[in-house]
Residue, then its C-alpha position, 0 to 999 in steps of 0.5 A: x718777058x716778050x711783051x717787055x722786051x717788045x715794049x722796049x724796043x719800041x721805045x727805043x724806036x721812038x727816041x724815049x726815054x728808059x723807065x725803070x722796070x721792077x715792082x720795087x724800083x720806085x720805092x726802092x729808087x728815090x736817089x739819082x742814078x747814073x750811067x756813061x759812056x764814051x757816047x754820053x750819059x743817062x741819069x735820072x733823078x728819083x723814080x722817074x726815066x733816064x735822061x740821055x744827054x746830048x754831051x759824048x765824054x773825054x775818054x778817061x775822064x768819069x763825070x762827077x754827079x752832085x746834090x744839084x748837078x752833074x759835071x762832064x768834060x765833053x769829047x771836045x775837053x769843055x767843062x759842062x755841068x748839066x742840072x735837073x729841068x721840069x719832069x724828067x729833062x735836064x738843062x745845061x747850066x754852063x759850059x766852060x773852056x780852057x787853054x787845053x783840054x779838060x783831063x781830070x775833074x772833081x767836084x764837091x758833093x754839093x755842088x758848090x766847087x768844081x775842080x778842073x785840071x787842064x795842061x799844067x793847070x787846075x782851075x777851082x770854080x763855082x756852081x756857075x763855071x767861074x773861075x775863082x782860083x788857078x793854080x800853077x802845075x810849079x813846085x816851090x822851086x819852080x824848077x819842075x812843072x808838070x800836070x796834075x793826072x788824078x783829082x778826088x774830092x774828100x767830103x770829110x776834110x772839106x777838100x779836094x786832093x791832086x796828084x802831081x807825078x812831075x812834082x812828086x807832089x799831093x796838094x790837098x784845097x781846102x774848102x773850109x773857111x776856117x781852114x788853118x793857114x798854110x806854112x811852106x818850108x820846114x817844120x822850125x820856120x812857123x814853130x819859130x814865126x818866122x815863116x808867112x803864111x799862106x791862107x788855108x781857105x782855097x789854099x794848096x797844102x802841099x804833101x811832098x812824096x818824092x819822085x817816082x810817085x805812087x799813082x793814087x787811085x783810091x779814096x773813100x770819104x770815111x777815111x784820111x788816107x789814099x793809095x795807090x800802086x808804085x811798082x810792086x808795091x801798093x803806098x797809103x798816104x795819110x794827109x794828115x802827116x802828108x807822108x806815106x804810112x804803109x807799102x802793101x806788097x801785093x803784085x797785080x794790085x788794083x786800088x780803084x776797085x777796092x773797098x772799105x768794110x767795118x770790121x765785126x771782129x773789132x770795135x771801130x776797126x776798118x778793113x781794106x778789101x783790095x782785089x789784085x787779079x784773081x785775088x782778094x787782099x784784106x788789111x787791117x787798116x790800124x796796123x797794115x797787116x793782111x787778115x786774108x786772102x781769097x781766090x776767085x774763079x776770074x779776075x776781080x775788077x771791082x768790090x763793094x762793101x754792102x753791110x757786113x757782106x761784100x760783092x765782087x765783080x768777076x770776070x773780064x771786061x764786059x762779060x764780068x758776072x757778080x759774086x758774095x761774101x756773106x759775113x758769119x758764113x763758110x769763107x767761100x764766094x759764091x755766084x749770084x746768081x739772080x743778075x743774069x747777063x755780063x756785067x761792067x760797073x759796081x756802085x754802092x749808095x752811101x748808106x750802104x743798103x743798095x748796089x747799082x750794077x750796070x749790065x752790058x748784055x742786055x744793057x742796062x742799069x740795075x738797082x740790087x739790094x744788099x744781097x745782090x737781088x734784083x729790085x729793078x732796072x731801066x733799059x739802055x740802048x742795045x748798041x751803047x757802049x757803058x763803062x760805069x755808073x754812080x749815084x747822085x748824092x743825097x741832098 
């Protein structure tokens, strides 16, 4: 261990880069991985070293990886996306800047669209950074305007979603070429044709929710629906009826760090595991009734759903450390023991396999199998200050 750490150091004195360090991080690693900071981000594709780039980050503001790419909003508000160059390095592929700064982002998984909000603005654009498409922060009155706080992109509807408080609005932009068109007004006036449409392909389909809004902080791509937190009470909106369904009252709630899990009681049944201080909530998503609730020894920041067992991230910020619910076991969290160190993010890949835990002391960016075991690690600077992690998506 003192040679390794020796090594590390070393390495960090000479400016390289962090390879990750385990017996089965190559194996077990072939997707890319991330992690940032206010002072930029590290990532690497496959097994290789992390890369640092150059760009600091707007507060606030995650970068979205995707099958080809990574885009950022840098400190100054620019929309940056970098891509994989020869080895290990990476290349910044464009740079794009607005009239006011860049405060949320998203982008499709592929790569292909990236969305920008900026002052009362979104801009839709390609791979490239062109813009294809703007969109006015106006209702159809225009008598309110307003920006759009929260963006997500929902791979399975082929769309982007933005949420616009000022409007009492959530628009869904859908990327499908075959899209539906879309009718503003009431329901009789396109039953009737007595409506113009608008197209559906890059065109906003507009939810209106009414004001006070719910602030959406969750969305998952296997489901229809987000929610997110309206006083006391937490409210799921489901796009396909563009309306609220459900109004969760759970005090404390935290939508951002919940997750889904497929239910072992019912075919085809999903729960929700939403944590709300030091407690966890779990929904039956079909009809919205709580199943359980358990307490854990600190608050809960962050769940991840890993097969039939689910991890909780545990403590406050910084100093957090990692919990499990076994599926079929006595219904008691038990400590992790294995992930030594204090603990900030919790990522789950898409399959559901393997978890990236991303450590503050010592730093590092861990890759844990479903059980929270450690399968490697790649070192980061003893002095960076880490917020979250992610994976690149499977191309």
């Amino acid at each position: 261990m003192k040679r390794r750490s020796a090594l590390t150091a070393l390495a960090y004195a000479l400016g390289a880069s962090a390879a990750p360090v385990g017996t089965h991080a190559s194996a077990a690693s072939r997707d890319g991985v991330l992690a940032w900071g206010p002072e930029g981000c590290w990532v690497g594709a496959g097994s290789g070293a992390l890369h640092r780039l150059p760009d600091p980050l707007t507060p606030g503001v995650e970068p979205a990886p995707t099958g080809d790419g990574l885009w950022l909003v840098s400190a100054g508000g620019a929309l940056r996306c970098w891509e994989p160059g020869a080895g290990s390095s990476w290349r910044l592929r464009c740079s794009v800047e607005f009239s006011a700064p860049v405060l949320a982002l998203a982008a499709s998984r592929d790569g292909r669209w990236v969305l920008a909000a900026h002052g009362e603005q979104l801009s839709l654009c390609d791979s490239r950074g062109e813009v294809v498409m703007t969109f006015e922060g106006t209702d159809l009155t225009r008598e309110h305007r307003g920006a759009a706080t929260a963006l997500f992109a929902l791979p399975q509807r082929r769309s982007f979603v933005a949420s616009w408080p000022a409007l009492g609005e959530l628009w869904e932009i859908s990327l499908d070429p075959a899209a539906a068109p879309i009718f503003d007004g009431l329901v009789h006036d396109y039953r009737m044709a007595e409506a113009i449409p608008r197209p559906g392909y890059l065109g906003a389909r507009r939810a209106p929710l009414g004001r006070p809004m719910p602030a959406i902080s969750f969305a998952d791509a296997r489901v229809p629906w987000l929610a997110g937190v309206q006083g006391n009470e937490v409210v799921v909106v489901h796009m396909d009826v563009r309306r609220r369904i459900a109004a969760l009252r759970v005090d404390g709630a935290n939508p951002a760090g919940a997750t889904l899990r497929a239910a072992s009681r019912a075919r085809g049944a999903v729960e929700w595991w939403l944590p709300a201080g030091n407690e966890v909530h779990v929904f039956d998503t079909a009809r919205w009734v709580r199943l359980a609730a358990y307490t854990l020894p600190g608050p809960v920041r962050r769940l991840q759903a890993v097969g039939d067992d689910v991890l909780a991230l545990v403590g406050e910020r910084g100093a957090a450390s990692l919990f499990i619910l076994r599926d079929g076991q006595a219904p008691a969290w038990q400590h992790v023991g294995g992930v030594a160190g204090s603990l900030v993010a919790l990522c789950g890949d898409l399959r559901g396999l393997r978890v990236l835990a991303l450590r503050a002391d010592p730093p590092a960016l861990l890759l844990l199998d479903a059980g929270g075991g450690v399968l490697g690690s790649w070192p980061l600077p003893l002095d960076a200050d880490l917020r979250g992690a992610a994976w690149f998506p499977v191309a």
